[in-house]
C-alpha atoms as a printed R data frame, in Angstrom:
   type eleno elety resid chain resno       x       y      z
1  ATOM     1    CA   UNK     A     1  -9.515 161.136  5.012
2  ATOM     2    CA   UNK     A     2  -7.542 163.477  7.240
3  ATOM     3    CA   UNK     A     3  -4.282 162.635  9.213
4  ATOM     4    CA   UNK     A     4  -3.814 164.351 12.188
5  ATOM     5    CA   UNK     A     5  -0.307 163.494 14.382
6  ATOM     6    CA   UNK     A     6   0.185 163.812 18.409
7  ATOM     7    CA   UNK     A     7  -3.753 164.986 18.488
8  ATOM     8    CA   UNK     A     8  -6.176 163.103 19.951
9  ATOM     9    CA   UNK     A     9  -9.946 163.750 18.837
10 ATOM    10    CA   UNK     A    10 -13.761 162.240 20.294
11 ATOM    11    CA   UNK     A    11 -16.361 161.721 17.934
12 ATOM    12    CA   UNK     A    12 -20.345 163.646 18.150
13 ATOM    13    CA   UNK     A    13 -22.654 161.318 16.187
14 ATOM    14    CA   UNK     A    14 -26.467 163.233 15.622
15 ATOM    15    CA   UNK     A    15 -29.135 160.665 14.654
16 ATOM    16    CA   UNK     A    16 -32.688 161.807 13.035
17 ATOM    17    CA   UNK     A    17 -34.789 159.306 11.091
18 ATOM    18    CA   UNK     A    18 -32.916 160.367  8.011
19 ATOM    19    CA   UNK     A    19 -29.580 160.942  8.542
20 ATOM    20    CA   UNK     A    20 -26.732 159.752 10.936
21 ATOM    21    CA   UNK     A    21 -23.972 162.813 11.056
22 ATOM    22    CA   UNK     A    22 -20.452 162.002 12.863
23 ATOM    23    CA   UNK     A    23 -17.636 164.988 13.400
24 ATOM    24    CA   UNK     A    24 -14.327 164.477 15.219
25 ATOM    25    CA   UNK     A    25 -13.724 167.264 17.610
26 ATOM    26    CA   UNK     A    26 -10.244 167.599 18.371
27 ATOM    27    CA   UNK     A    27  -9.639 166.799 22.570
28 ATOM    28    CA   UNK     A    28  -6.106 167.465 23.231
29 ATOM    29    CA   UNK     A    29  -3.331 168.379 20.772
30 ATOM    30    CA   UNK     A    30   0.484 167.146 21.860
31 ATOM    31    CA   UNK     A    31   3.726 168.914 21.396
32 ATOM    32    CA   UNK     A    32   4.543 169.168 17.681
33 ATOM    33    CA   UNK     A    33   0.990 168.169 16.634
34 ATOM    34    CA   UNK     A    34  -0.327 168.382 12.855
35 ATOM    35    CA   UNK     A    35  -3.059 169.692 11.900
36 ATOM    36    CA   UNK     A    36  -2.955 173.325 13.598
37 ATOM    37    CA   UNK     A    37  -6.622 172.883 15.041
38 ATOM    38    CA   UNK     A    38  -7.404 173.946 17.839
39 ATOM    39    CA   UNK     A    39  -8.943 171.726 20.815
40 ATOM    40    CA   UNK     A    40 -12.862 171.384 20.490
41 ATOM    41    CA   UNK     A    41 -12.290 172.208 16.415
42 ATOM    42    CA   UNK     A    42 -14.126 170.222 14.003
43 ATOM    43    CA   UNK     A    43 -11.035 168.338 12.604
44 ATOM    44    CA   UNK     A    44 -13.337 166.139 10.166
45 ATOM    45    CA   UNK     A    45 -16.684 165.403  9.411
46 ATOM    46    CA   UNK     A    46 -19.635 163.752  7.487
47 ATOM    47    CA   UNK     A    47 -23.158 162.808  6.703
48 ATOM    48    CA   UNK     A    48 -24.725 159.626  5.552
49 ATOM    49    CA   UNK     A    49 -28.738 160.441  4.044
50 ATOM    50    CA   UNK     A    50 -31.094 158.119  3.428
């Protein structure tokens, strides 16, 4: 797991018929924000398989 402070992030979930894949894209960053990512970054991801 990632922590990410002052940084606010949407998720992109992909669905096929084997595998569901979610990343957090990072939307806005505030003043003093941690990580230094920049906005539409990948801050995390995964993928489940069946």
């Amino acid at each position: 797991m990632k922590a990410a402070y002052r940084t606010s992030t949407y998720q992109v979930v992909t669905v096929t018929p084997t595998t569901l894949s979610v990343r957090a894209l990072v939307g806005h960053r505030g003043r003093g924000a941690t990580p230094a990512a920049r906005v539409g970054s990948t801050l995390d991801s995964f993928t489940l398989t069946r």
